[in-house]
C-alpha positions in Angstrom: 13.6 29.7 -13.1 17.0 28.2 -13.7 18.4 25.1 -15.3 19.4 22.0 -13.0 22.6 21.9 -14.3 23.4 25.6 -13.4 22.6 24.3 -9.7 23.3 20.7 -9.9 25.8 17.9 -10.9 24.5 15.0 -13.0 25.3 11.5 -12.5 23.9 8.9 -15.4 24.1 5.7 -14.3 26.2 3.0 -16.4 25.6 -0.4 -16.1 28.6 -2.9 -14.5 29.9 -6.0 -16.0 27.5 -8.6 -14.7 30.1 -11.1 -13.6 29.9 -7.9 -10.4 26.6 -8.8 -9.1 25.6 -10.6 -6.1 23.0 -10.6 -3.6 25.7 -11.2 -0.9 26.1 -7.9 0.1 29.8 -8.0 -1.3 30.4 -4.3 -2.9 28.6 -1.5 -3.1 24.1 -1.8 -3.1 23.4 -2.0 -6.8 20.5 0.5 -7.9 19.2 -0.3 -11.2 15.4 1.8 -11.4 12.7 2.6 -9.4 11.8 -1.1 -8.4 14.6 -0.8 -5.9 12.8 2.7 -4.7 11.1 2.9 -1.5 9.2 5.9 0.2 12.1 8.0 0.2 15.2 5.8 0.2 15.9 2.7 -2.2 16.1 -0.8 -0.8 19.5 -2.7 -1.8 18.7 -5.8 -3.5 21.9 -6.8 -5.6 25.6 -5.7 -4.9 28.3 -5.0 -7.2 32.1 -5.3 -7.0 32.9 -3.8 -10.1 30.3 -0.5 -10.3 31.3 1.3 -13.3 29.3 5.6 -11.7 28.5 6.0 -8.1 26.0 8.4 -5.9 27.7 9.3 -2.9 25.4 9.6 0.1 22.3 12.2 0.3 22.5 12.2 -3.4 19.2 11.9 -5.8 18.2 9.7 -7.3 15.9 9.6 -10.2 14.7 7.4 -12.6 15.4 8.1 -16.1 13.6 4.4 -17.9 9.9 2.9 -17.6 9.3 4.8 -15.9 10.7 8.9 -15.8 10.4 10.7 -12.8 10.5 9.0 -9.7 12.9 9.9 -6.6 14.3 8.5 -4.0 17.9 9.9 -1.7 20.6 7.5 -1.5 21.6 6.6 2.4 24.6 5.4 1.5 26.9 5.7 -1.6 26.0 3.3 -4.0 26.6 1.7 -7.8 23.8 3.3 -10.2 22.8 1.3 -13.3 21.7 3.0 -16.6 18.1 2.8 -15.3 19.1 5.9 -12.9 20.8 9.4 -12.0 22.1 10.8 -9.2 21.6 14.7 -8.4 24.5 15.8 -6.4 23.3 19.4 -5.2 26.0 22.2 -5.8 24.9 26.2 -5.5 21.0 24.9 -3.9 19.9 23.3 -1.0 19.6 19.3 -1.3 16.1 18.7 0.2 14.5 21.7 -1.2 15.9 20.5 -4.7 14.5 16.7 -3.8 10.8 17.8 -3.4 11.0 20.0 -6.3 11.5 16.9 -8.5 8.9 15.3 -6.7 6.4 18.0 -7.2 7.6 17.8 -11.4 7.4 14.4 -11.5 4.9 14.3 -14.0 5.9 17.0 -16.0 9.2 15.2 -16.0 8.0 11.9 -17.1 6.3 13.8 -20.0 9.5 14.3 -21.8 10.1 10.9 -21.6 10.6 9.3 -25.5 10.7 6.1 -26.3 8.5 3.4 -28.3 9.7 0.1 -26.3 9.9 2.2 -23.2 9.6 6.0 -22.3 13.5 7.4 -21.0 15.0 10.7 -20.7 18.8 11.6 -21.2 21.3 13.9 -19.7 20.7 16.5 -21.9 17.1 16.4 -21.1 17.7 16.2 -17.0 20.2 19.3 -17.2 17.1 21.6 -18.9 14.6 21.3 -16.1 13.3 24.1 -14.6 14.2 24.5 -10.8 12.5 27.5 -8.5 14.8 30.5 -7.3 14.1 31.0 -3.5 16.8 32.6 -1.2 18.8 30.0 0.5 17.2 30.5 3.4 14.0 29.9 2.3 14.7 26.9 0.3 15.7 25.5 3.7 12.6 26.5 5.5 10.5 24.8 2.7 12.5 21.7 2.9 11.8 21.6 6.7 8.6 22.1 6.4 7.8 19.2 3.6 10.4 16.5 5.5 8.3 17.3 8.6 5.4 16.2 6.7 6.8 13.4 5.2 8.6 12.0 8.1 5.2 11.7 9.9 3.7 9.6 6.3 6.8 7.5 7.0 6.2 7.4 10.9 2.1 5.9 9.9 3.9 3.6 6.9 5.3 2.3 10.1 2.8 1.8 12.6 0.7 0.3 9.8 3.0 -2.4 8.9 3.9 -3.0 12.7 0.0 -3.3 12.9 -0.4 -5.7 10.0 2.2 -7.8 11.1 0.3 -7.9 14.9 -2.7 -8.6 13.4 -1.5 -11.8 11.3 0.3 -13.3 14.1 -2.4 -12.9 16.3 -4.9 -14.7 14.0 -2.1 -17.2 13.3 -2.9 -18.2 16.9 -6.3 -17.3 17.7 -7.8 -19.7 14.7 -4.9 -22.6 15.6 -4.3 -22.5 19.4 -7.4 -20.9 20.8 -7.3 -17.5 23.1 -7.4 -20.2 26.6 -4.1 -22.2 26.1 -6.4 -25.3 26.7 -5.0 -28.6 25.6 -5.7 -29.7 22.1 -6.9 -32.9 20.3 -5.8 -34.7 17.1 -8.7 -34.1 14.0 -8.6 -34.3 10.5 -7.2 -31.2 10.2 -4.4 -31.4 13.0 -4.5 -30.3 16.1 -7.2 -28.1 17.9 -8.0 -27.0 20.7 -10.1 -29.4 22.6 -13.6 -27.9 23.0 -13.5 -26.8 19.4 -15.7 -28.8 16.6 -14.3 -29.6 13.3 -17.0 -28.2 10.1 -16.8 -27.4 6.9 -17.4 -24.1 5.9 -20.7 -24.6 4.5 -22.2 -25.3 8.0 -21.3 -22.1 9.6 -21.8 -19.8 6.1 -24.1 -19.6 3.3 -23.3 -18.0 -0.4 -26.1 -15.5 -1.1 -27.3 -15.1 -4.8 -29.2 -12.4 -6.2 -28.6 -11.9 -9.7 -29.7 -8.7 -11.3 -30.5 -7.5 -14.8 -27.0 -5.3 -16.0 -29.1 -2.9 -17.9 -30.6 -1.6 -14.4 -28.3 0.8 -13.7 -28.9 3.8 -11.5 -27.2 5.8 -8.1 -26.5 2.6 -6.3 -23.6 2.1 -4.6 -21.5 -0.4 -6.4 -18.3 -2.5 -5.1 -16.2 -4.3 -7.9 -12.7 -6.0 -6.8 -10.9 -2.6 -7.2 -12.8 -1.3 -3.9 -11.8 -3.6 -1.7 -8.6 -2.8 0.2 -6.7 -6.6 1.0 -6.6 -7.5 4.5 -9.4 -5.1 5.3 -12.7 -6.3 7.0 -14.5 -3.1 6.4 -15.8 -1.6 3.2 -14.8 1.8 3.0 -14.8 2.9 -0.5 -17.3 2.4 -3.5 -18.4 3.6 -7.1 -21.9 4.0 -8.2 -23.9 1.3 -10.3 -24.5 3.8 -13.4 -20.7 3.1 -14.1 -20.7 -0.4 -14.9 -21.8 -2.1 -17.7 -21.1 -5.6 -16.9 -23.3 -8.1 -14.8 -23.4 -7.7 -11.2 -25.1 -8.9 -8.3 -27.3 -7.6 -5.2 -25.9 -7.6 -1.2 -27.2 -6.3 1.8 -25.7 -4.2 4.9 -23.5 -6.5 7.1 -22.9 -9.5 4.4 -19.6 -10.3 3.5 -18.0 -9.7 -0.4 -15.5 -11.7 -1.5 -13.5 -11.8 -4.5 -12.7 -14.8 -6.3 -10.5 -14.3 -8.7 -6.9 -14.5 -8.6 -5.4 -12.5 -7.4 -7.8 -11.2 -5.1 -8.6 -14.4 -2.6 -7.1 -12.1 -0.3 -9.9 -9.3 -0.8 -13.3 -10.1 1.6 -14.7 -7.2 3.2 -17.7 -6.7 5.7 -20.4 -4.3 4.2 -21.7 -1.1 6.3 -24.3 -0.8 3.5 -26.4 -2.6 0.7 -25.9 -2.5 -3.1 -24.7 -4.0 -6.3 -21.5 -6.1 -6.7 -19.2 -7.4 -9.3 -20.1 -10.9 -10.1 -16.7 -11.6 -9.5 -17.6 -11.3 -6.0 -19.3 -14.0 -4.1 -21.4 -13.2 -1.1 -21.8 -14.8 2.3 -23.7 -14.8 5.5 -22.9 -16.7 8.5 -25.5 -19.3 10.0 -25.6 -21.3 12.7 -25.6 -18.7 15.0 -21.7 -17.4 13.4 -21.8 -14.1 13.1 -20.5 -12.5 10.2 -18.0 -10.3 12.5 -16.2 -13.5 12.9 -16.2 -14.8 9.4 -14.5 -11.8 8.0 -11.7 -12.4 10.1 -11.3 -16.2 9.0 -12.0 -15.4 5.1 -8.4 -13.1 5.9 -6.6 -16.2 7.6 -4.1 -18.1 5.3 -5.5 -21.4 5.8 -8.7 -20.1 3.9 -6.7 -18.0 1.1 -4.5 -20.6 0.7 -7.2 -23.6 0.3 -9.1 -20.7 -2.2 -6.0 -20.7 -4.6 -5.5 -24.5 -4.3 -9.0 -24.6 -6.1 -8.7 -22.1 -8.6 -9.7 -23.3 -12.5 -9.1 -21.4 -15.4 -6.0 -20.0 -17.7 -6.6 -16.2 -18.2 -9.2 -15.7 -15.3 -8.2 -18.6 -12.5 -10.7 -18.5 -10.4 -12.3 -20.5 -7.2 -16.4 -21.1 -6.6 -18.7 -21.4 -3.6 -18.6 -25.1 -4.7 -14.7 -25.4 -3.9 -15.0 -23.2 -1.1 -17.4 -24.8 1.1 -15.3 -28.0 1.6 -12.4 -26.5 3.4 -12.9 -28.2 6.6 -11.8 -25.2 9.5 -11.5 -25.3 13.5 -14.6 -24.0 14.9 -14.7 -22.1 18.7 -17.6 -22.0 20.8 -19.6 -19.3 20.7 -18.1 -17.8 23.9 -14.5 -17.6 22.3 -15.3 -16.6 19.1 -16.9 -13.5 20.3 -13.8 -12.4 22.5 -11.5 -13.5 19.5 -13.8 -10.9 17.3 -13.7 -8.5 19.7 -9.4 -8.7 20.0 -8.9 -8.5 15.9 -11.6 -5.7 15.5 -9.3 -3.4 18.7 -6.3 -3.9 16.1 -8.4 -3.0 12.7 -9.7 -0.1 14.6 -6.4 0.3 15.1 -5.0 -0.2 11.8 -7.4 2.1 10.5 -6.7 5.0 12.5 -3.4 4.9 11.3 -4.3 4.4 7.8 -6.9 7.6 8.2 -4.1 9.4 9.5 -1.8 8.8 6.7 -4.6 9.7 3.7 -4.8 12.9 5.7 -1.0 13.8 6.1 -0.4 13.0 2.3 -2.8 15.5 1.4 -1.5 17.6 3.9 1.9 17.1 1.8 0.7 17.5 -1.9 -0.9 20.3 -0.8 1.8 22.2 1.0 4.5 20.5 -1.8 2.0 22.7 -4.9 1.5 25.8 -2.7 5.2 26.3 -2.0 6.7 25.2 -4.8 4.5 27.3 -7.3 4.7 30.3 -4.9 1.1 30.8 -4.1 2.4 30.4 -0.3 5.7 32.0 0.8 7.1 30.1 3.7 6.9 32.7 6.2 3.4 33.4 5.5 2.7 29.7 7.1 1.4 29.3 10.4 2.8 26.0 10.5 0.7 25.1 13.5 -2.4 26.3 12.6 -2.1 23.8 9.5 -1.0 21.6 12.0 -4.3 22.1 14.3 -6.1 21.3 10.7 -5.2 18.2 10.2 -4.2 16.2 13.6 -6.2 13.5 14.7 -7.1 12.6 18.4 -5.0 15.3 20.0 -2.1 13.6 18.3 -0.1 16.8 16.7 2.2 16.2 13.7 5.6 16.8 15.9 4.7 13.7 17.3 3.6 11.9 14.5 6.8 12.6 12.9 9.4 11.9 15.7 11.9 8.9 15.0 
């Protein structure tokens, strides 16, 4: 092992005079701690005329206050507050050097010191460890992890393209209808013309089953924390011997909703039955509304917008069933709102392929990222292919996954 500074040079940031900020992209992108990080390069959101250190391009950076640790790599040379450090690789290869500090980021944020807030100084930064490998190898490992992670950044992608698909498209399927027919004038604006006007407690009722909290056993159990945001499926729970709180019973196929700010965003469509927060209210569709379609309108804005319109409470705001089945919505006939169902479940399918895909390559990467940087695997002993084989999804290999 070797010290960073015998490989490195180190860059502490200084803060400019503030008179030298803008956000009008005069200067040089300000960089001032880890909130301007992204998945590996920072987001400029101020600019400085006047910067007092600056990373050049490709450098490091890392964040050396609340929090220690984090890295991103500069894509263009930039003004670096106090909050920061660039790493300007000398007698080591750049990228290998990058995911080494990500692999010690927690053992670098444990030297953090600090009662306000945790922060680490120059001296600290110039004493950590780094891995002697042959050049060559350094840059066989580096390939190897940015392959990886340029296929998490290729899914970060597609997800986000996906999202933003799916929320125009139910922008217009629940205003304008999937048939382009003409629309009439209601209470609630326009609509398409063969649609009904309801409130939300004709097509849904709140189911409630209380149960006693001291029965607690192996039942699957979904508080707020399991459900994913914009995500009509349940895919993750804990078990009911974990919680010690009141909760509730639902049944395979009703949908969970939380009510609490800030998670009137949070509905999912359960797979199975169980217990739930109380914090969670529980629906079923009547009326011959299927709850497929529901969970796709409990995502729309309209509904989590009227949800925190009715919120009551200072330290726990938080709406009710009462509130809730008032909001007056646009209602298709049955015939359209099973094709819209069928359109936003392709792009959820969707969405969650890619999603699936990700979780797998990022174990992939911490995997790969410990193995090679504690030398339990030596590069060339990788069939990089075979790993490949392991992990693809679909016949979609990881070259193509990571292309750009």
């Amino acid at each position: 092992m070797i010290d960073l500074v015998s490989v490195a040079k180190l860059i502490m940031g200084q803060s400019p005079p503030s008179s030298s900020y803008n956000d009008l992209g005069k200067g040089l992108p300000f960089y001032q701690g880890k909130t301007d990080f992204g998945y590996i390069h920072p987001t400029p959101r101020k600019y400085c005329t006047d910067p007092k250190k600056v990373a050049e391009t490709g450098d490091i950076l890392i964040s050396v206050r609340a929090p220690v640790g984090p890295v991103n790599i500069t894509n263009s040379k930039a003004c670096i507050g106090r909050g920061i450090a660039a790493i300007r690789a000398i007698k080591i290869d750049q990228s290998f050097l990058y995911f080494d500090l990500i692999f010690q980021e927690a053992a670098i944020a444990s030297l953090g010191t600090g009662s306000t807030f945790k922060a680490i100084n120059k001296s600290q930064l110039e004493n950590i460890k780094i891995p002697e490998f042959p050049f060559p190898e350094q840059r066989k490992i580096a390939y190897v992890l940015s392959t990886v992670q340029k296929a998490i950044k290729k899914q970060d992608l597609l997800i986000k393209t996906t999202t933003e698909l799916k929320k125009a498209l139910m922008q217009k399927l629940f205003t304008e209808g999937l048939h382009g027919e003409p629309q009439k004038e209601t209470e609630i604006g326009l609509v398409p013309e063969s649609w009904d006007v309801v409130k939300l407690d004709e097509v849904c009722d709140r189911i409630t089953i209380n149960v006693e909290p001291k029965k607690n056993g192996e039942t699957p159990y979904v508080g707020l924390e399991h459900i994913t945001p914009g995500r009509i499926r349940l895919n993750n729970c804990g078990k009911e011997s974990e919680v010690v709180s009141s909760k509730a019973k639902f049944n395979s196929g009703e949908i969970l909703y939380g009510k609490l700010r800030p998670y009137l965003d949070k509905a999912v469509l359960a797979h199975i039955g169980g217990m739930c927060s109380t914090d969670i209210l529980v629906f079923t569709g009547k009326k011959g509304v299927i709850n497929d379609f529901l969970i796709h309108l409990f995502h729309t804005d309209k509904l989590i917008d009227f949800a925190k319109s009715t919120t009551t409470g200072v330290q726990h705001p938080r709406t009710s069933w009462n509130s809730l089945k008032k909001l007056i919505i646009g209602l298709p006939k049955k015939e359209e709102r099973i094709e819209t169902t069928n359109a936003l479940n392709t792009i959820e399918d969707k969405l969650e392929f890619h999603e699936k895909k990700k979780q797998t390559l990022t174990a992939l990467f911490k995997s790969l990222l410990h193995e090679l940087m504690t030398g339990r695997r030596r590069v060339h002993e990788l069939e990089f292919e075979g790993i490949v084989r392991e992990y693809k999804q679909k016949g979609q290999p990881l070259s193509i996954a990571a292309e750009e």
